[in-house]
C-alpha positions as CSV (number, residue, x, y, z in Angstrom):
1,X,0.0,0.0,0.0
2,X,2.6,2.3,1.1
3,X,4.6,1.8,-2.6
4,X,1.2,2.2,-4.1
5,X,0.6,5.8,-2.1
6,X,4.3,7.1,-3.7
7,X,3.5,5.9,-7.1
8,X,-0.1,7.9,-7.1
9,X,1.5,11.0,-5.6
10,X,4.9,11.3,-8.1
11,X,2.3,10.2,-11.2
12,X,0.1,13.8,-9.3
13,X,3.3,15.7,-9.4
14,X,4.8,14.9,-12.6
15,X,1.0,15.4,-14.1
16,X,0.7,18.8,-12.4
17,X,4.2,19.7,-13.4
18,X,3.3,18.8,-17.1
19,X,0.1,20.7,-17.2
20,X,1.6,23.9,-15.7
21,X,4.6,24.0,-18.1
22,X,2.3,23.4,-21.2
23,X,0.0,26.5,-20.1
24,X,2.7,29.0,-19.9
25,X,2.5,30.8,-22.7
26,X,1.7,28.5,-25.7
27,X,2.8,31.1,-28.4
28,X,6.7,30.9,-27.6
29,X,6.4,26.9,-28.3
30,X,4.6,26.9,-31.6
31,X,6.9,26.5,-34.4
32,X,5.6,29.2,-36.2
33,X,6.2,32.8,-35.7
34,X,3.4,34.9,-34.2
35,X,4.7,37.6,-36.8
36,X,4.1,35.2,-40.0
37,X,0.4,34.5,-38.7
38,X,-0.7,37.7,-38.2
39,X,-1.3,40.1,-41.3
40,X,-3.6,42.4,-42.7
41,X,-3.7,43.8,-46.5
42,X,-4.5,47.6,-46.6
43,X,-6.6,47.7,-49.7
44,X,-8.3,44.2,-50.2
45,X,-10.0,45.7,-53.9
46,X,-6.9,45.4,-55.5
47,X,-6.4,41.8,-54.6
48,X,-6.9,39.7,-57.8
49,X,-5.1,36.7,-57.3
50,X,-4.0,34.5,-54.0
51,X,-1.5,32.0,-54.0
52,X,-2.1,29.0,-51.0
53,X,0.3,26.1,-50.3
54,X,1.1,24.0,-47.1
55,X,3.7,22.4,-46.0
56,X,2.7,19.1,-47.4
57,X,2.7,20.2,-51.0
58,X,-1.0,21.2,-51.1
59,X,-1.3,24.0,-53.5
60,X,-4.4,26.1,-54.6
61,X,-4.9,29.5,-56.3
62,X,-8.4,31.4,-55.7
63,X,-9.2,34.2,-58.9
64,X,-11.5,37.1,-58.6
65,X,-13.7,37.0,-61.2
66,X,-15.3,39.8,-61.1
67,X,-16.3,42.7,-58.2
């Protein structure tokens, strides 16, 4: 019983201890800058043309058309 009691509480500790380091702040450990997410285009009517690809060698182009 007494080995069973240790095993609960360091499988509590090293849980808490995971959960804690995995909540503080979750942008620095994305491999993706924050920067490279976030944009913005001043003047969306003179956007004809986007260009989308991943990093698995998906690819797709979306046309305007018209207005």
């Amino acid at each position: 019983m007494n080995k069973t009691l240790i095993l609960l509480l360091l499988f509590v500790v090293l849980g808490g201890g995971t959960a804690w380091f995995l909540m503080q702040k979750p942008d620095a450990k994305m491999t993706v800058l924050q920067e490279e997410r976030a944009f913005h285009i001043d003047n969306p009517d003179e956007v004809y043309k986007i260009f989308l690809a991943d990093r698995r060698g998906n690819k797709t182009t979306l046309e305007r058309k018209s207005d």
